[in-house]
C-alpha positions in Angstrom: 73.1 -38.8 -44.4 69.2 -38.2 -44.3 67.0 -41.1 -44.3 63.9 -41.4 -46.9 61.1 -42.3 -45.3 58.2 -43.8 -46.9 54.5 -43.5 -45.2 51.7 -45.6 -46.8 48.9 -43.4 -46.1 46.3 -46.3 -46.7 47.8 -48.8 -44.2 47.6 -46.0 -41.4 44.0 -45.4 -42.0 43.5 -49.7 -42.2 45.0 -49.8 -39.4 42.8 -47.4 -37.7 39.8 -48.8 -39.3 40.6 -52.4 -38.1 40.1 -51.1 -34.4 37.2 -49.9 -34.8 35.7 -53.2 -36.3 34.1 -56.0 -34.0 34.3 -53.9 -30.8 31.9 -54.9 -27.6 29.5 -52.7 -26.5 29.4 -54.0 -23.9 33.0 -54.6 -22.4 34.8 -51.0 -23.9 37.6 -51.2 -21.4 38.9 -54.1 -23.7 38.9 -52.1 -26.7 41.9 -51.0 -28.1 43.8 -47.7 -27.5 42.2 -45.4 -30.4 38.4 -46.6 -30.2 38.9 -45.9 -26.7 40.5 -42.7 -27.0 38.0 -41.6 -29.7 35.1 -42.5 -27.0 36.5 -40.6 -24.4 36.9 -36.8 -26.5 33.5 -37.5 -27.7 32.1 -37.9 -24.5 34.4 -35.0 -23.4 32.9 -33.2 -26.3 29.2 -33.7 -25.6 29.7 -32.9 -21.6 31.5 -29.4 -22.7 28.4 -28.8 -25.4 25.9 -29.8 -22.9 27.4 -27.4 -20.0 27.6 -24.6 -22.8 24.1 -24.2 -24.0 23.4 -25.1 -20.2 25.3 -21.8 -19.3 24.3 -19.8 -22.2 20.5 -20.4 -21.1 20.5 -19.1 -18.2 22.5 -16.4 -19.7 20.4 -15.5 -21.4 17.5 -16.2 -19.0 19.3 -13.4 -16.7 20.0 -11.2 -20.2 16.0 -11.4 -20.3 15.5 -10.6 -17.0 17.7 -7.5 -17.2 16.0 -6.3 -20.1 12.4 -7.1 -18.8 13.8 -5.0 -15.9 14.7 -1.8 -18.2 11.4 -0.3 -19.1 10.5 0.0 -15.1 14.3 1.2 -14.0 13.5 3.7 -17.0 9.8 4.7 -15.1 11.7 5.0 -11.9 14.6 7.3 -13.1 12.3 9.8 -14.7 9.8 9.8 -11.6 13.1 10.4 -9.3 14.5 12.7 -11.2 11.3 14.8 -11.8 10.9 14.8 -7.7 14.7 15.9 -7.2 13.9 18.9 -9.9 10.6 19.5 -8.5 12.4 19.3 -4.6 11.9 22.8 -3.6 8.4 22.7 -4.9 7.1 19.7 -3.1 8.6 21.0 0.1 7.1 24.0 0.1 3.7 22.5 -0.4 4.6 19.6 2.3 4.7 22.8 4.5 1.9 24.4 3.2 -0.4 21.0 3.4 1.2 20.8 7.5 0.4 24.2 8.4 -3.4 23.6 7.1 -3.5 20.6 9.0 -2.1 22.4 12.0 -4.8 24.7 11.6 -7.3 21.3 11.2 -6.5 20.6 14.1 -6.3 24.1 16.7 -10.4 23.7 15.6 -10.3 20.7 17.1 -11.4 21.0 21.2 -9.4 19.0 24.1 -11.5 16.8 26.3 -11.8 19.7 28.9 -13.4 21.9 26.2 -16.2 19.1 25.5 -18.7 20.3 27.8 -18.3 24.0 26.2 -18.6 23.0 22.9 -21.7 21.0 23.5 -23.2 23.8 25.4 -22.4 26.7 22.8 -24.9 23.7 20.5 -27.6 24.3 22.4 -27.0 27.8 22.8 -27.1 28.2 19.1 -30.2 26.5 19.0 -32.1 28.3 22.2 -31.0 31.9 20.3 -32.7 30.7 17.3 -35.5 30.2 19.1 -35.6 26.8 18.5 -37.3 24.0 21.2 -35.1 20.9 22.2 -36.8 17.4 22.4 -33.6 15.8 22.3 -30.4 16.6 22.8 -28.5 13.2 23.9 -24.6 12.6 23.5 -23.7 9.2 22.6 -20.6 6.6 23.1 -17.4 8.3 22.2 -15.5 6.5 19.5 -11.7 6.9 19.3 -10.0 6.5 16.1 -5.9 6.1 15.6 -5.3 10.7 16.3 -8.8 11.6 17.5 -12.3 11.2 18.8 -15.5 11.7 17.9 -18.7 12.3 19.8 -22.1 11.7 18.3 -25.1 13.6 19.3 -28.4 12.9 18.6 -30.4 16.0 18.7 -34.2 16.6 17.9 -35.5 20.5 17.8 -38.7 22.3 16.5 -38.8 25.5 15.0 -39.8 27.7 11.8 -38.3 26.4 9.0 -35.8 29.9 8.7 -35.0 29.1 12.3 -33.9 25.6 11.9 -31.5 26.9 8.7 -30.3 29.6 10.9 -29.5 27.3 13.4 -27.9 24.7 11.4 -25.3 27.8 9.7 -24.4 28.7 13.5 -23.7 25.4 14.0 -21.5 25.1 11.1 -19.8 28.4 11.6 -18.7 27.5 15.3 -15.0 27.6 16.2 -14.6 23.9 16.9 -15.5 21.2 14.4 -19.0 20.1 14.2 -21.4 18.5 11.5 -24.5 17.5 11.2 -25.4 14.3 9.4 -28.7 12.5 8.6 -30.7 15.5 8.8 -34.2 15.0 8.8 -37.4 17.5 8.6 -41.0 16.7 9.1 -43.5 19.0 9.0 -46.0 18.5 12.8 -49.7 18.6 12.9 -51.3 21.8 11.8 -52.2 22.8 15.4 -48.7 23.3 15.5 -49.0 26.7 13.4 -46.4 25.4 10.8 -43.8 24.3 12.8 -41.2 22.1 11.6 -39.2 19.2 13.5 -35.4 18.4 12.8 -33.8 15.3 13.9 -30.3 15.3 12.9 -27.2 13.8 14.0 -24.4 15.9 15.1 -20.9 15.1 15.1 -18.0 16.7 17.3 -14.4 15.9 17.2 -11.8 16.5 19.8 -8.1 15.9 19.7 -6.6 12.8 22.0 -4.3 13.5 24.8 -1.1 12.1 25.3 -2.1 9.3 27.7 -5.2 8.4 25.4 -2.8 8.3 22.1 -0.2 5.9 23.5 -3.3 3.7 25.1 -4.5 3.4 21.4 -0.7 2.8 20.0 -0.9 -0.2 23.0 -4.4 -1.7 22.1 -3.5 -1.9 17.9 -0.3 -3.2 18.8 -2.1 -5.9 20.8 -4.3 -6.7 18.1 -1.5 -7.2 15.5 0.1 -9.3 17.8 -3.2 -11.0 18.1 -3.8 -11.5 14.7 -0.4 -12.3 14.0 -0.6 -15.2 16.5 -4.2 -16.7 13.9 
């Protein structure tokens, strides 16, 4: 035989409500069984909405990120994939750019060639008809792959003499310049002459016992500065 059962509705919910009503503050381990229930899914509630938005910050802090990062992935893919089509191209003018620089350097005399070099200078200026009043090498400075060698040179001529001279200098087989060229005209007694004083610049390559000295003496200075 089935049972009728009858639930009052309103007593439940006074029921309820009457555990709710005078509760401590202060002392909620004395409340009764639903208050403290109720307490503990709303704190349970709040810790798992806290953590979410916590979460879905720095989700989307590292969303941001990604897309910030997007645009310059983007740059990089097109630059890569222009130098993978344009591969064969590039090579071919990596050769061509090392076989001028080959070249560069075959005008470049060793340190046995130095006295040559400087003597085909004054040659070119004695067959010009020029006359030295100075012709003084200076202090060798060596760079990182080669050297130079400043001379300071002083010579008087005609004025078509001393441009001669200065195209047979630049038309030599080895390297030279001339920098910080001067002309004065000299004292009319001097029929018109004119007086260079120039500076002029050889290079030479460094041998193998001078490049590994240098590759010793900049790693001792990065160690040296390293140590500041």
């Amino acid at each position: 035989m089935a049972r009728n059962v009858n639930i009052d509705i309103g007593s439940l919910f006074e029921q309820a409500a009457s555990q709710f009503r005078g509760l401590n503050r202060n002392e909620p381990g004395q409340w009764p069984l639903l208050p403290k229930l109720t307490a503990w899914a709303a704190a349970a509630l709040a810790v798992v909405i806290v953590g979410w938005f916590l979460l879905l910050s720095a989700a989307n802090d590292d969303l941001q990120a990604e897309r910030d990062r997007e645009p310059v992935l983007k740059t990089e893919y097109r630059n890569k994939l222009g130098q993978a089509v344009n591969l064969p191209e590039l090579t071919k003018q990596k050769e061509q750019v090392q076989e001028y620089v080959t070249q560069l350097e075959r005008q470049l005399p060793g340190k046995a060639e130095m006295d040559a070099l400087l003597s085909d200078i004054n040659q070119a200026g004695l067959g010009r008809g020029l006359q030295f009043e100075l012709f003084r090498p200076g202090q060798v400075e060596v760079k990182d792959y080669y050297a130079e060698l400043p001379i300071a040179i002083k010579v008087s001529g005609r004025y078509h003499d001393i441009g001669a001279f200065a195209a047979d200098v630049a038309n030599l087989s080895r390297i030279v310049t001339l920098q910080n060229l001067t002309i004065t005209q000299l004292p009319k007694e001097a029929n018109g002459l004119l007086q260079m004083e120039a500076t002029a610049r050889t290079y030479r390559y460094l041998d193998s016992s001078e490049v590994e000295a240098r590759r010793k003496e900049n790693q001792a200075q990065q160690k040296k500065g390293g140590q500041k």
